[in-house]
C-alpha positions, 0 to 999 in steps of 0.5 A: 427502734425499741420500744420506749414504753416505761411505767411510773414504777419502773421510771420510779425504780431506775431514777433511784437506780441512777440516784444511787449511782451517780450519787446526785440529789444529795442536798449541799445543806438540809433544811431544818423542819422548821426552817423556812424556805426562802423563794425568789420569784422570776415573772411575776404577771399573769402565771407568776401571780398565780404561782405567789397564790399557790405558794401562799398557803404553805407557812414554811415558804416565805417570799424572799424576792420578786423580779420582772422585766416591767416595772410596773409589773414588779410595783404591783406584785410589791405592793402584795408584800407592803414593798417589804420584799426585794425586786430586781429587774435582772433575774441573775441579781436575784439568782446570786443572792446566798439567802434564797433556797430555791427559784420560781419560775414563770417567764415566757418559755424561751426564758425557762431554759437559761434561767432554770440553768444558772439558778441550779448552777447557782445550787437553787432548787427549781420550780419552772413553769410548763412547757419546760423549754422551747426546743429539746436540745434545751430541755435535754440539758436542763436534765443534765445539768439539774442532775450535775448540780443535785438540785430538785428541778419541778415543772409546773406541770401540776396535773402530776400532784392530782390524787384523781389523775394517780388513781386514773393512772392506776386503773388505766396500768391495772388493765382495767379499761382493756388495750388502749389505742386511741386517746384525744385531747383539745384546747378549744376557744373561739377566738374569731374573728380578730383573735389578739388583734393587730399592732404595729411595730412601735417603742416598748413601755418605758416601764419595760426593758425589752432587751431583757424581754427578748433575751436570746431570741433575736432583737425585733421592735416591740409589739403589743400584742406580743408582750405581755402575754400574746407572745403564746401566739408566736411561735419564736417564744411559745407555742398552744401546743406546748403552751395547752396541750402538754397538760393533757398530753403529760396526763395521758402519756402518764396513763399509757406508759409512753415515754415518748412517740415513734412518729409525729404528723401536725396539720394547721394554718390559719383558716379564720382568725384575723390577727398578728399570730404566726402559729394555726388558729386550727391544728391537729396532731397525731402522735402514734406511741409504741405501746400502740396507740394513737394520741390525739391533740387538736387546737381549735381557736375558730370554734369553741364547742366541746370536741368529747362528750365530756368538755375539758378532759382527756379521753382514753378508749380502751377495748373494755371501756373508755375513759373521761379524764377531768381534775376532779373526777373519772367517769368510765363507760362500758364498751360493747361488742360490735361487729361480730361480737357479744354486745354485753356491757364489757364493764361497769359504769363507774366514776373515780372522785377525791372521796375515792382516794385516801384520807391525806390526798383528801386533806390537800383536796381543799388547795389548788392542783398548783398549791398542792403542785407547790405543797410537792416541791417544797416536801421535795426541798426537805427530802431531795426525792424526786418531784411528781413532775420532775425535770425529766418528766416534763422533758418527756413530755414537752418534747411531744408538744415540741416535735409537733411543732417541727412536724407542722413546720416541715410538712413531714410526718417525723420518726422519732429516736427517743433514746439518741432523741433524734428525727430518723427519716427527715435528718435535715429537721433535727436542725430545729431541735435547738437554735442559735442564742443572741449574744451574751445568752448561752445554754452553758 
């Protein structure tokens, strides 16, 4: 296999290369500066609320539509905009509205896929939330078709819009920390002993159309502590490794240059927790990279206590330094000679914090990583320049969260083809690359 290590430069130049050449990203209208953008949120509870938040400060969005499977949901976000605001309780009415530029998207993650596909084929613009899809087969035509359609796709991947991440990214690509070869990072929560709790099988909320929840995964009886939010605890809608630990992974495939890994080995199971889950209270996964390296992803949800030295962030040790990676600042510590050698310092100790980064990164310092996340789509909207975390990026990405699962689930370190992305030594696991859709849903 070739090597499949590419820098943000070179993904930079060869997406121009493949804009240019295709000649896709070409708005069907251009925005007026002074034209507001007009967005219709699908999902609106805990991370759509989120999203409405960061959309807020930015006077040339307007909320043109809400849409929710509960409707008490959708009355609560409503009552945010007096109930001035159009809901609708079927995504496609909303989708199919002529006046809305673009769709945010904060469904469960076996959603994301089909909604971001009508929406760009209905030419909206699309900010979807992580992880970009729940099998590869969907994320793949998610590039496909935002690209046929031109459409600007952002993946709420919003570590990407960090001013301190870029500057990380650059000392990492500068060489400055040596050769990296090994970097980790943790979701930790101490969710013993009763994690999400149990309930039985039983009929949903009346306010609530699960059917519509369900969607192309198959029909179950309701159950509360899968909706709203406890679906993250099974593995049919979601995943913590996709749902967590993609932020960090993203983050560090971004510093190393990896585009995707060679080889991928998930162990786990549920070894404390008490509950309805169906996916490990306790995993670990080990992705070997062809730069060289080692990543590390470990979801602990038996035992809180920070796993670095420094709880909350990704690690890189390279063989000048290593690396503590957070939102708001970068502490770099010097290595030292061991066996053998000199046991000087091999660099300064140093830190990287927002004053460190130039004045107009400074000025959106002052909004959340998501508004400035947001603040990205929107300029992108106006320049049909490709988003800091566009479509193939968070492809990319949320494929290394995806082959841990198909890992865990076989019991098989997988080889991992990123060019035909395809399972080499284990054929028979490239069936859990996509599944079969429940009537009507289909991935057209």
């Amino acid at each position: 296999m070739g090597t499949t290590k590419i820098t943000r430069r070179q993904f930079a130049k060869t997406g121009a290369a493949a804009t240019a050449a295709l000649g896709i990203l070409q708005p069907e209208r251009v925005l007026g500066a002074n034209e507001r953008i007009r967005l219709g949120f699908i999902g609106v509870a805990n991370r759509g609320g989120q999203l409405l938040d960061a959309f807020a400060p930015h006077a040339d969005a307007e909320v043109a539509a809400l849409c929710d499977v509960s409707q008490s949901t959708l009355e609560r976000a409503s009552r945010r905009f007096d109930g001035k605001v159009p809901c609708y309780e079927d995504f496609r009415k909303l989708i199919e509205r002529k006046d809305i530029d673009a769709v945010v998207i904060a469904t469960p993650d076996h959603w994301h896929a089909i909604q971001t596909i009508i929406a760009c084929n209905a030419g909206k613009d699309v900010y979807v939330e992580k992880p970009l899809s729940i099998t590869v087969v969907e994320g793949r035509r998610m590039v496909e078709v935002a690209r046929r359609t031109r459409r600007i796709v952002q993946v709420g991947i919003h570590r990407r819009s960090s001013a301190v991440y870029a500057k990380a990214v650059e000392f990492v690509q500068g060489n400055k920390l040596g050769k990296v070869t090994v970097s980790r990072c943790y979701h930790l929560s101490n969710m013993y002993p009763t994690g999400i709790g149990k309930a039985p099988p039983s009929a949903p909320p009346p306010d609530l159309n699960w059917d519509l929840w369900l969607g192309p995964r198959p029909m179950r009886p309701f159950q509360a502590t899968i909706a709203p939010y406890k679906f993250r605890w099974w593995d049919l809608y979601s995943s913590q490794v996709a749902n967590q630990g993609v932020h960090f992974i993203d983050a560090i495939r971004w510093m190393t240059g990896d585009l995707a890994p060679a080889s991928v080995c998930a162990m786990g199971g549920r070894f404390a927790v008490d509950d309805d889950r169906v996916i490990p209270d306790t995993l670990e996964v080990t992705y070997q990279c062809p730069s060289g390296s080692l990543l590390i992803f470990g979801q602990y949800e038996a035992n809180g206590n920070p796993a670095l030295p420094q709880s909350g962030y990704c690690e890189l040790r390279g063989t000048q330094g290593t690396a503590y990676v957070g939102e708001e600042i970068v502490k770099i510590i010097p290595e030292r000679g061991g066996q053998f050698q000199d046991r000087a310092p091999r660099m300064e100790a140093m830190e990287i914090k927002p004053e460190d980064v130039n004045p107009a990164d400074r000025r959106r310092a002052n909004l959340s990583l998501t508004a400035q996340h947001a603040r990205n789509f929107l300029d992108c909207m106006r320049s049909r320049k490709l988003p800091n975390c566009d479509v193939e990026i968070g492809h990319r990405s949320t494929t290394f969260s995806l082959l841990a699962n198909i890992s865990l689930a076989t019991k098989m370190r997988l080889e991992w083809d990123a060019t035909r992305e395809k399972i080499t030594n284990y054929p028979e696991a490239n069936a859990l690359l996509h599944y079969e859709y429940r009537k009507p849903w289909t991935l057209e």
